[in-house]
VOGU-3710 file (C-alpha; in Angstrom, 3 decimals, decimal comma):
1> xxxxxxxxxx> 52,228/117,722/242,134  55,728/118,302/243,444  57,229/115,635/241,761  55,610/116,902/238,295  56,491/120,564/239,360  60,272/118,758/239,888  60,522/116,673/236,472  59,580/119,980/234,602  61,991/122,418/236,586  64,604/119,833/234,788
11> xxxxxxxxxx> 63,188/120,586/231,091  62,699/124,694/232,161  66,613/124,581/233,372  67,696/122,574/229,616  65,550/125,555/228,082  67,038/128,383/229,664  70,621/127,124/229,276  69,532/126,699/225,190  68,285/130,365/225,097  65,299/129,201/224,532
21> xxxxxxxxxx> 62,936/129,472/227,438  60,925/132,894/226,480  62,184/133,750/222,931  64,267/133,434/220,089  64,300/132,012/216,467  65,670/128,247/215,626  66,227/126,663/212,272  64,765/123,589/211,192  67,985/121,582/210,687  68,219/119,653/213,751
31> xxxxxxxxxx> 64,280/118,310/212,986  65,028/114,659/212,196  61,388/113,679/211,133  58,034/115,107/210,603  55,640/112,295/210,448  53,798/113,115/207,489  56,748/112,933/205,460  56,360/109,535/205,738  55,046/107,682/203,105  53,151/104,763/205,237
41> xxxxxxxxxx> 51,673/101,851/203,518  48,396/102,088/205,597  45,328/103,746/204,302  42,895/105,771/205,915  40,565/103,621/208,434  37,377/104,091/210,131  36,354/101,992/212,868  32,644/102,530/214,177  31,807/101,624/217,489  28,783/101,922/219,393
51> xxxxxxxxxx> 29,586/105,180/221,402  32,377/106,001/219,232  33,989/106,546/215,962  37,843/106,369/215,322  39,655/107,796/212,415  43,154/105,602/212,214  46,037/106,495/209,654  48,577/104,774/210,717  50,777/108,211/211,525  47,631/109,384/214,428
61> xxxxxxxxxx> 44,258/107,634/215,610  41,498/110,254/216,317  38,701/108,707/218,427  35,462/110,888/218,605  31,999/110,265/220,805  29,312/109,086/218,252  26,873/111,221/218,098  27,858/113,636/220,027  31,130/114,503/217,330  33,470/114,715/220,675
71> xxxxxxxxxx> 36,970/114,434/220,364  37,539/112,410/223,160  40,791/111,050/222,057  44,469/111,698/220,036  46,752/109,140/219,850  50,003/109,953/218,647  53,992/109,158/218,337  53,798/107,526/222,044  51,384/109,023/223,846  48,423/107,374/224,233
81> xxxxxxxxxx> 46,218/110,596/224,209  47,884/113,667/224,032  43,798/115,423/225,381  43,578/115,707/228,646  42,582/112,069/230,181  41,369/113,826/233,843  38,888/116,157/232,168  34,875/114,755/231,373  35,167/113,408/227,694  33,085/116,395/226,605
91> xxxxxxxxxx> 35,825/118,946/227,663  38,781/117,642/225,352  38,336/118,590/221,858  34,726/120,372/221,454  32,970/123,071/219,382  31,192/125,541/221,291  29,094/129,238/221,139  28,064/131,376/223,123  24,171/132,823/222,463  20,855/134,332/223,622
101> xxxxxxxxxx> 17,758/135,068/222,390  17,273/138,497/221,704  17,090/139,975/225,072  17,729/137,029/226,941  19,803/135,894/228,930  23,454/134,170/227,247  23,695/130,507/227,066  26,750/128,597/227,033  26,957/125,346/224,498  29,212/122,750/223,922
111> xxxxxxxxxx> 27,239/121,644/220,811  26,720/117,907/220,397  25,417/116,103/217,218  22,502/113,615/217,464  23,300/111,614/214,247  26,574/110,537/212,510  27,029/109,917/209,144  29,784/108,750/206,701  30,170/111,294/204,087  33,531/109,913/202,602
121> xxxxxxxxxx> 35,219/106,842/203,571  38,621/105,900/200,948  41,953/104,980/201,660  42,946/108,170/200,927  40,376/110,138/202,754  37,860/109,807/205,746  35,029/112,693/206,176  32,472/111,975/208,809  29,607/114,428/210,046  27,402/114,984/213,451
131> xxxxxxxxxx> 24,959/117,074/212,747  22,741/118,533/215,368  19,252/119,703/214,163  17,017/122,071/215,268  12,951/122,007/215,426  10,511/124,381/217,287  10,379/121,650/219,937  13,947/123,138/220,810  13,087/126,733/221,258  14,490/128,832/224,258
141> xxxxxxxxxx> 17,061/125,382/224,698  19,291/125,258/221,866  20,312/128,002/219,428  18,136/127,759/216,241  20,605/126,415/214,198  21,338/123,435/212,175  25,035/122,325/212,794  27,201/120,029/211,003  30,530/119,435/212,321  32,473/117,400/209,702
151> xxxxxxxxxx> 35,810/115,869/210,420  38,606/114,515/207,458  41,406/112,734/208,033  43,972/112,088/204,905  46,244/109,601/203,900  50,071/110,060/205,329  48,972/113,456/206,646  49,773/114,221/210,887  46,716/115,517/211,417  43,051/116,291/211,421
161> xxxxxxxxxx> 40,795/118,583/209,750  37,368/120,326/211,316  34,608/122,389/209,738  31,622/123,287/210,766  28,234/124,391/208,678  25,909/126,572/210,994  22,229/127,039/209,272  19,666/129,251/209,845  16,338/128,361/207,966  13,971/132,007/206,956
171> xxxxxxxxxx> 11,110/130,317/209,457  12,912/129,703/212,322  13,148/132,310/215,816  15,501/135,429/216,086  19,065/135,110/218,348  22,256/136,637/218,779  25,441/134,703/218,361  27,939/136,063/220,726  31,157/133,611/219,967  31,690/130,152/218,743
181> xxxxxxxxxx> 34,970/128,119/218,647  37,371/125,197/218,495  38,652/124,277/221,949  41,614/121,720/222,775  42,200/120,623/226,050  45,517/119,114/226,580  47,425/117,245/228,943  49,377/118,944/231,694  51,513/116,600/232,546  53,159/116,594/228,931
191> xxxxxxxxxx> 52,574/120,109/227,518  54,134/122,775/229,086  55,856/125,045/225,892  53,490/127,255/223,923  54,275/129,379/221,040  52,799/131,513/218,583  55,049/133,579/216,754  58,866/133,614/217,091  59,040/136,296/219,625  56,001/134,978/221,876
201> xxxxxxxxxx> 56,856/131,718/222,953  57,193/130,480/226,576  57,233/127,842/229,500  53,672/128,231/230,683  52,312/128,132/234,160  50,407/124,994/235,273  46,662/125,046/235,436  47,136/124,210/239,372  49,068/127,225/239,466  45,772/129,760/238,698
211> xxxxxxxxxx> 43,888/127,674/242,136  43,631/129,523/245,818  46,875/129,688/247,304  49,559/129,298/244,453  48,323/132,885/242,823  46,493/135,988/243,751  43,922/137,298/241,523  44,190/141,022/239,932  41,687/143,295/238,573  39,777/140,844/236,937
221> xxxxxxxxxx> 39,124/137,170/237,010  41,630/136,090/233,948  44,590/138,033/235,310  46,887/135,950/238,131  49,957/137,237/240,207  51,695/133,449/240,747  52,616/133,346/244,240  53,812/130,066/244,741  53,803/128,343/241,354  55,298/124,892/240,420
231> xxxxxxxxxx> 57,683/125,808/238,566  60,184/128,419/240,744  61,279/130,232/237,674  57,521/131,643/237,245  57,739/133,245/240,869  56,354/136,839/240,495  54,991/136,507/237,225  51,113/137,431/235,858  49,597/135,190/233,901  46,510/136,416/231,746
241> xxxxxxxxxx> 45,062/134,568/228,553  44,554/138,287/227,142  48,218/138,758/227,234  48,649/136,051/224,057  45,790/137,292/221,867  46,908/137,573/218,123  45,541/139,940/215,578  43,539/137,575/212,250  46,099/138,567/210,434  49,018/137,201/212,280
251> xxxxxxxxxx> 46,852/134,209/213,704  47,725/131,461/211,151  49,883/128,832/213,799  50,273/128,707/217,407  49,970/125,773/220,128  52,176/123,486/222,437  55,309/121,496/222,957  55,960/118,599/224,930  59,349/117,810/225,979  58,796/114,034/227,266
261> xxxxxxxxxx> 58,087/112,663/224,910  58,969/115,606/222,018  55,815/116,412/220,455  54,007/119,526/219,145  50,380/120,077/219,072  49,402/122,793/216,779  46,064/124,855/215,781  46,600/126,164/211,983  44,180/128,060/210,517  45,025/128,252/206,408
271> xxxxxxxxxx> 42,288/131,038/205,746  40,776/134,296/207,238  37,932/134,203/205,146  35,497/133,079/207,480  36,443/134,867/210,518  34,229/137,520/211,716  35,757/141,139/211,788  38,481/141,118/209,186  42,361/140,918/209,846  42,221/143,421/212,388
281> xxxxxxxxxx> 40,174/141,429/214,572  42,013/140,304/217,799  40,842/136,841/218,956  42,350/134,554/221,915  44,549/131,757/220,841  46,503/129,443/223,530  46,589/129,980/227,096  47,026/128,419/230,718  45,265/125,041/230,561  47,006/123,826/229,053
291> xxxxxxxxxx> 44,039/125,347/226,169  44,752/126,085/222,525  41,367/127,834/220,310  40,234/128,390/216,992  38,118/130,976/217,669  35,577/131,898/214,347  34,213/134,820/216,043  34,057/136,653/219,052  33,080/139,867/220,644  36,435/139,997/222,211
301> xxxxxxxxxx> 38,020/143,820/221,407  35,103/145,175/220,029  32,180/144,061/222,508  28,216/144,199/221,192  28,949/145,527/217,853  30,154/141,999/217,148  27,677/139,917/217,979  25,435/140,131/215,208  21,495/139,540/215,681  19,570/136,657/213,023
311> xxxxxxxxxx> 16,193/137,955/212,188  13,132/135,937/212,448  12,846/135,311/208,137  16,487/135,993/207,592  18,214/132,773/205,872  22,147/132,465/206,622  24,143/129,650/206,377  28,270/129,834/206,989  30,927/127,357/206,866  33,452/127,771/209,166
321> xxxxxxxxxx> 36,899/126,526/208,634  38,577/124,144/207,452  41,143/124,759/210,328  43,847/121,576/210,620  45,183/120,018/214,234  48,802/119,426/213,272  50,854/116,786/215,304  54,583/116,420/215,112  57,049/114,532/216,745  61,625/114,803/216,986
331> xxxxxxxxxx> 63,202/111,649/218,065  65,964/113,540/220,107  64,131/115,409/222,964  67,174/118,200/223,056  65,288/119,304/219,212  61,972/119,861/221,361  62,068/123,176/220,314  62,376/122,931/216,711  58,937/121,316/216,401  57,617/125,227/216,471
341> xxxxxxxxxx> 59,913/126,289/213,587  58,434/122,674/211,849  54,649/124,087/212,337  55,270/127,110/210,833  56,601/125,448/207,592  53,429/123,128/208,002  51,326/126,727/207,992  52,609/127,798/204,915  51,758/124,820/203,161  47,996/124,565/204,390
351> xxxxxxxxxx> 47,799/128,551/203,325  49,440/127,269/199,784  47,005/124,521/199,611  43,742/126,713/200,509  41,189/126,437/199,038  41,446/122,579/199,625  40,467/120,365/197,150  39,769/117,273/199,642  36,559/118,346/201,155  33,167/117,132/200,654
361> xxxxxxxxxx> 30,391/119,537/201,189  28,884/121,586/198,303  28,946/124,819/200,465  32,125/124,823/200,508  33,663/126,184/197,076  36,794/125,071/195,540  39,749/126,411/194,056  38,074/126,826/190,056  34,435/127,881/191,898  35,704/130,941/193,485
371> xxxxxxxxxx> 36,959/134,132/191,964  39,811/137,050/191,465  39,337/140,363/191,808  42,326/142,761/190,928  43,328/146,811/190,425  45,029/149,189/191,980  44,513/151,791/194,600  45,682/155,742/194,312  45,390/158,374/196,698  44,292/162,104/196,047
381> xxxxxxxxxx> 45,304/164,443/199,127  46,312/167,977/197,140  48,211/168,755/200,261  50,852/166,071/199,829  51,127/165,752/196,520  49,913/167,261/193,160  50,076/163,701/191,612  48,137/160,782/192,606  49,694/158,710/195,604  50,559/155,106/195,335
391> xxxxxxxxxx> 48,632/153,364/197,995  51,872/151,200/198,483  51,023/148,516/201,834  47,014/149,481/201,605  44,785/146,926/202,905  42,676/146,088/200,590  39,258/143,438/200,755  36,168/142,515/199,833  33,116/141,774/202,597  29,441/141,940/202,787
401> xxxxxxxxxx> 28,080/145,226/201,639  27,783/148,114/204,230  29,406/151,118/205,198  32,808/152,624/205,035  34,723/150,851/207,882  31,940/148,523/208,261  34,055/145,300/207,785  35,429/145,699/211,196  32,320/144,615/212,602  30,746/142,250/209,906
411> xxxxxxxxxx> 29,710/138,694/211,073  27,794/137,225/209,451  29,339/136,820/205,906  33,151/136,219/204,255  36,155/138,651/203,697  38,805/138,574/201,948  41,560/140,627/201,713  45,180/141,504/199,727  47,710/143,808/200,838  48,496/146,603/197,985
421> xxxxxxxxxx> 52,659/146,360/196,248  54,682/149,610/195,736  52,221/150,983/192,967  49,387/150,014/194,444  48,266/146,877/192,777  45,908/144,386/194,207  44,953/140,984/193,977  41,961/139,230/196,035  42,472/135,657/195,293  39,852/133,066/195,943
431> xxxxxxxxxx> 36,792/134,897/196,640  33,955/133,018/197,335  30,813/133,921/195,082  28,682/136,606/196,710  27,948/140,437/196,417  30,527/141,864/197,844  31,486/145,874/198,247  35,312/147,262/197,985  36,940/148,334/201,028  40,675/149,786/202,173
441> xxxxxxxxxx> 42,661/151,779/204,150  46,234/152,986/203,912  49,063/153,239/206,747  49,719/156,775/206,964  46,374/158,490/205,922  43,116/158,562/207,844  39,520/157,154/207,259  38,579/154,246/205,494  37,834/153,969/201,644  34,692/152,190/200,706
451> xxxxxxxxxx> 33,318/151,431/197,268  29,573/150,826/197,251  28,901/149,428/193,666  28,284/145,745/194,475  31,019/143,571/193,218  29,058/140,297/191,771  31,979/137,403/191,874  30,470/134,351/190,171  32,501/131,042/189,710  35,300/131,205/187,943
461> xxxxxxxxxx> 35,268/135,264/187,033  38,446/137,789/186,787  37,235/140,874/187,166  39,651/143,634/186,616  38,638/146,713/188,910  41,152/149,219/186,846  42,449/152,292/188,821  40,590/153,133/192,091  41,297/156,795/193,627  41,045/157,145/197,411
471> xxxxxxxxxx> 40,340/160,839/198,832  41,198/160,952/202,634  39,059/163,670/204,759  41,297/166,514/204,312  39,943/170,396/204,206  43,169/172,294/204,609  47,288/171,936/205,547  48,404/170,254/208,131  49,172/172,792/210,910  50,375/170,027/213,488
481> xxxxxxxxxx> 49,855/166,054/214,214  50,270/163,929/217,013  51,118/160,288/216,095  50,936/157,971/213,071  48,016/156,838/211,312  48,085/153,106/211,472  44,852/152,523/213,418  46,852/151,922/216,930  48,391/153,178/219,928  51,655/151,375/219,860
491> xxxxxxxxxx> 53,452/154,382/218,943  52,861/156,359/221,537  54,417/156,156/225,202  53,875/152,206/226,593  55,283/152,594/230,488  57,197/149,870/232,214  54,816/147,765/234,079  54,452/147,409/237,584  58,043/145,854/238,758  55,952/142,953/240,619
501> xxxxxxxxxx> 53,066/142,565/237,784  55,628/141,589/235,238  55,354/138,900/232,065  58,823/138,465/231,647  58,172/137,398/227,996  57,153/140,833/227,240  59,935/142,531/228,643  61,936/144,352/225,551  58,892/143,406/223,776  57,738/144,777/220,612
511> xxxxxxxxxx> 53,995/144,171/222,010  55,381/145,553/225,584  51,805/146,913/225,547  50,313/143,912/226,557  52,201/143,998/229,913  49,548/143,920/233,095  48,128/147,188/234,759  49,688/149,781/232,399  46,424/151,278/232,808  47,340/152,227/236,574
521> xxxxxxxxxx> 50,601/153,824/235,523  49,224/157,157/234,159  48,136/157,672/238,010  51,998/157,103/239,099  52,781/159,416/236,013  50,241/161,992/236,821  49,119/161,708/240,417  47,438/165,340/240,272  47,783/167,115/236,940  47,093/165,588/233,611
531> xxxxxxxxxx> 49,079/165,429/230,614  50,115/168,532/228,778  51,341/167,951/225,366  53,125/171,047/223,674  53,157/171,134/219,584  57,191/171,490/218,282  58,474/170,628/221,807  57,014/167,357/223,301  57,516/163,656/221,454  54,062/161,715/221,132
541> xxxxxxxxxx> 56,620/158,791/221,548  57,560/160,013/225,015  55,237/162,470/225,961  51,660/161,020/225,036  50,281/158,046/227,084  49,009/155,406/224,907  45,942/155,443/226,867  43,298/158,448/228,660  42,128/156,930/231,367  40,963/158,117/234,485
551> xxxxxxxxxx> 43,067/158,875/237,419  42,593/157,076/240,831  42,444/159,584/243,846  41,757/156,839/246,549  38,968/154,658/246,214  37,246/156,376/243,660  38,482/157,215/239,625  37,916/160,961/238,414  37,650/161,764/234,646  40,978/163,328/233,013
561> xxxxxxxxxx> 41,674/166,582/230,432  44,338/167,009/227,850  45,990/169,407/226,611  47,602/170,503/223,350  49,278/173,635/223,532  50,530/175,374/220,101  51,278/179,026/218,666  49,400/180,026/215,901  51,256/182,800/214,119  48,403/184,046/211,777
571> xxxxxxxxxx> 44,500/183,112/212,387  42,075/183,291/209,984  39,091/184,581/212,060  36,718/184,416/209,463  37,687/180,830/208,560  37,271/177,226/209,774  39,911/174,782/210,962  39,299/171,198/211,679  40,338/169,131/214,634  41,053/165,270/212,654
581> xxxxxxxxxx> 40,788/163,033/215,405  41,085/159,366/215,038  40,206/157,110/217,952  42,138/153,453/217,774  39,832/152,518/220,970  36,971/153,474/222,725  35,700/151,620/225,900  32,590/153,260/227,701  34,421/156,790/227,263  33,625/160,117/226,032
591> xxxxxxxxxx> 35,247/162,495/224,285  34,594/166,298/224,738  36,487/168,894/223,186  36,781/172,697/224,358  39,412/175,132/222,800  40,947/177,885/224,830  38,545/177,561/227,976  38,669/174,422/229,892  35,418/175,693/231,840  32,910/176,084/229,059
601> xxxxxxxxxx> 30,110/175,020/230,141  29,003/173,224/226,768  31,939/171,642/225,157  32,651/172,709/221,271  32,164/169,218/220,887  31,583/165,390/222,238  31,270/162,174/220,956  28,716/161,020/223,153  29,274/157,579/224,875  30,848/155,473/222,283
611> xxxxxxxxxx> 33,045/152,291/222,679  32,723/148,670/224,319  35,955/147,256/223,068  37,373/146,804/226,700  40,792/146,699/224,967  42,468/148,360/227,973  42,053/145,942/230,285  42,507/143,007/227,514  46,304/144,754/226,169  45,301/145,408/223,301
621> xxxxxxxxxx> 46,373/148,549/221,318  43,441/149,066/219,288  39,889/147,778/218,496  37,012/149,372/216,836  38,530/151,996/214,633  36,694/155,188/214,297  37,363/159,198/213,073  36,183/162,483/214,200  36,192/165,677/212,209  35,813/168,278/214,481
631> xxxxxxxxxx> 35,240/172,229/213,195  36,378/174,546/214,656  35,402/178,438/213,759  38,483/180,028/213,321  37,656/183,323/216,078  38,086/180,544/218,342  41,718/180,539/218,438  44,477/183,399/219,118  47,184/185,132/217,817  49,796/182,834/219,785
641> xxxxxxxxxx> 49,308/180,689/222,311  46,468/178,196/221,826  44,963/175,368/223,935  42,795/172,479/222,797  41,407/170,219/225,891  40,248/167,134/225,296  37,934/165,568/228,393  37,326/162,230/228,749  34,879/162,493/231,991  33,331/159,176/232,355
651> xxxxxxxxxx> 35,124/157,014/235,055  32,880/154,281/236,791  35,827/152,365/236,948  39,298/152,255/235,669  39,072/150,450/232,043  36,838/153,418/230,880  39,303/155,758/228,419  40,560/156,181/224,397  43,211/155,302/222,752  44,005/157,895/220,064
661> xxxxxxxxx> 45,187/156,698/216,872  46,626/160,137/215,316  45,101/163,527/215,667  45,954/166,995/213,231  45,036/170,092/213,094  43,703/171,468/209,528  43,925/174,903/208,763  41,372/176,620/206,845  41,521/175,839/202,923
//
């Protein structure tokens, strides 16, 4: 292990001395060839073995356990498999989920086909299936689902292609599907670079490095202080998967780079539409291992609200993916880094190309079966404006019908979703067919717009939606408010971390928030009184912690109070205000609200328990978005100085708290 800890300390040392070892942004220039620019004379080949099946090129050979549907193998440039050769062949390249029946206990699966067919088999295209069945035979063992994991491999193309059709016949027993995924485990002798955006990029620690004696575990299991790592430049540092997690949205590209020989292995995922949770939804995506995911769905910042329960007599059937395994190669090894700046051009490509035209199965629609929906999206708020607003940057999609806001925790259907121009215009392209509802919400105004006249998109259809008027909650003027809303906490205060719990690749971040133990800092900021945040002095950038969480007086947590102080010059005492209060995150918290007497016995108002996102512990700056009106009779408040205290009590431990989004005070209409 020294010597391998030695060889890379030589490629870290190149890196830093090329500014590249945590960050930056490279050209494409000194590239010399991506392999499926290539125009090789060799078709697509399938050879089929008895306990396996390999899909051969000519640019990549993909070998794959038959039945089973295994990636066991990926040959490439010249590496004879760029998986990881120590692991068991069924911890490579697998699909997996996480389940239980209802009640139950959750079951871990690596899901493995019994029967492999050839669905396509050209020179210009190989599609092969496993399919795993399910029978009542099978009950309380497997989840009661028929799976078909289909594979394609294309002519001149560096890469391979992976769907997966998960069926649930009306007959058939009840369950809860917690997560399911793509996994890649790759070699860690040969990747040690991962990136996945142009500001998160990094030599990674080894997978020897998280063992006993080369780390020291933190809070929680996934977080790692390196103590004596391989590689001497990661002395010091934490390493936790949470810390790379990636927003849908964002989440098109990210994997690793080997710098001996130069190659880049790279998860691309063309589409959001079949992604649980909309683009919101933060999801895992490379980490120690080295490990990169596709993850379809998850209950990751958002907990059991996400995993959605299959009724006994409820048909569903949902294709996930297409999602493409990119490979690419640089002759000169000092252009290592490039091959990132390559995948990205790759990932716009695959999103140009999507819906693809190439695969096979009938439940998955292409480009002339699917259909547009367009309009354009006002806003009404009488105290901004007299005229309607344009709903310029609105996020704007379609998704199973439900509830306003519901898309954040739909599962078990498609979304899709457009971002609104300067006057407000939209344009949902490619929508499967379905029944869909209309849903949106607008930086800079609260609440979530939801249309709940079914939208019917057949094959082929334009349907023009015309001019759609949004009315945020609003009751009165806006007396005072504390933050942006944006549905996160980024703008408030982030602290520096810990100086000895540091990721130095967040350091002068603009996601500094996912730093390690930030949560512990508002006990170093406030060791015995809580925050006190005064309206027309204090800056919510500087003076409001990103996070209420309880405060650690020795061994045990105690619950934490708020205040706003503010001057109200005239009341109306006859009159009703209203408290807005928009919560980005909620984990196991409460929120109780008292004006002008911290001691009431009965608080004006609470929100209950509410939350399971656990995005304070994961660094995440939001999860599960949700909005409070709170009223306020108007003899509650003074002639001057005013107090509202906001309790968050509950504090079993120290990941319990809110993370406000924006909060105003209304005055009475």
């Amino acid at each position: 292990m020294k010597k391998l800890g030695d060889r890379l300390l030589h490629r870290v040392t190149k890196a830093l001395n090329s500014d590249h070892h945590l960050s930056g942004s490279e050209g494409t220039s000194g590239l010399r060839h991506r392999q499926d620019l290539r125009m090789p004379s060799q078709g697509v080949r399938l050879h089929i073995q008895d306990r396996y099946v390999v899909m051969d090129n000519g640019i990549l050979q993909v070998t794959l356990s038959k039945p089973g549907g295994i990636i066991t193998g990926i040959k490439y440039n010249s590496i004879d498999n760029v998986l990881e050769v120590r692991n068991k062949e069924t911890n490579r390249g697998y699909r997996d989920l996480h389940w239980n029946e209802p009640g139950g206990k959750g079951i871990f699966d690596v899901i493995s086909g019994v029967t492999f067919r050839v669905i396509v088999e050209t020179e210009e295209q190989v599609e092969i299936s496993f399919v795993r069945t399910w029978d009542p035979s099978l009950e309380g063992k497997y989840i009661p689902l028929n799976i078909d994991k289909r594979f394609i491999m294309l002519r001149g193309s560096s890469g391979v292609y992976s769907y997966g059709i998960y069926e649930h016949l009306k007959e058939w027993p009840a369950f809860e599907l917690g997560e399911t995924r793509i996994a890649f485990k790759l070699r860690k002798d040969k990747f040690h670079y991962m990136a996945m955006a142009d500001d998160r990029k990094r030599i990674m620690p080894f997978p020897d490095d998280l063992c006993k004696g080369r780390c020291q575990t933190l809070d929680y299991q996934e977080a790692s202080l390196l103590t004596a790592p391989c590689d001497p430049h990661l002395q010091g540092e934490v390493d936790d998967k949470y810390q790379y997690s990636s927003e849908n949205k964002d989440l098109r590209v990210h994997g690793w780079i080997s710098f001996d020989p130069p190659v880049g292995f790279w998860q691309i995922t063309p589409s959001n539409e079949f992604r649980s949770g909309g683009p919101l939804k933060q999801n895992l995506t490379s980490h120690v291992g080295p490990t990169t995911l596709a993850v379809f769905h998850s209950t990751h910042y958002a907990g059991k609200t996400m995993m959605p329960r299959f009724e006994c007599g409820e048909p569903w059937k949902k294709v996930y993916g297409p999602v493409f395994i990119y490979l690419n190669s640089t002759a000169n090894r000092d252009e290592s880094l490039y091959l990132w700046d390559d995948a990205k051009i790759k990932m716009m490509a695959e999103v140009e190309s999507w819906p693809y035209s190439f695969v096979a199965s009938e439940d998955y629609p292409k480009s002339e079966e699917r259909g547009r929906v367009h309009g354009r999206l006002l806003i009404r708020d009488r105290f901004m404006s007299n005229d309607l607003i344009s709903a310029e940057g609105a996020c704007v999609g379609l998704a199973p019908p439900g509830d306003a806001g519901s898309w954040q925790i739909e599962c078990k259907g498609y979304q899709f979703w457009a971002i609104a121009d300067e006057p407000g215009y939209f344009s949902i392209e490619n929508v499967r067919p379905g029944e869909y509802n209309l849903y949106a919400w607008v930086p800079g105004f609260i609440g979530d717009y939801h249309n709940n006249t079914i939208v019917s998109v057949t094959s082929g259809c334009k349907i023009e939606m015309g001019d759609i008027v949004y009315e945020p909650p609003r009751d009165g003027p806006t007396l005072w408010e504390i933050g942006i809303p944006d549905r996160k906490a980024s703008e408030f205060f982030i602290p520096d971390p810990d100086p000895t719990l540091v990721n130095r690749a967040l350091v002068h971040h603009q996601d500094r928030f996912r730093q390690y133990g930030l949560w512990k800092r508002y006990t170093d900021l406030y060791p015995n009184d809580d925050l006190v945040y005064t309206v027309g002095v204090s800056n919510y950038r500087r003076d409001w912690f990103f996070a209420q969480v309880p405060r650690k007086k020795g061994d045990v947590h105690e619950g934490t109070t708020w205040q706003i102080r503010f001057k109200l010059e005239n009341t109306d005492q006859k009159g009703n205000y209203k408290l807005r209060v928009a919560i980005a995150s909620a984990t196991l918290a409460e929120l109780q609200v008292r004006v002008n007497d911290a001691e009431a016995n009965r608080p004006l108002f609470t929100t209950g328990l509410i939350g399971r996102d656990n995005s304070i512990a994961r660094h995440g700056v939001h999860g599960v978005y949700m909005l409070y009106t709170v009223n306020i009779p108007g003899n509650r408040f003074v002639q001057g100085d005013n107090t509202i205290f906001l309790k968050q009590p509950r504090c079993n431990g120290p990941f319990q708290g809110i993370m406000y989004d924006y909060l105003r005070l209304e005055g009475p209409p």
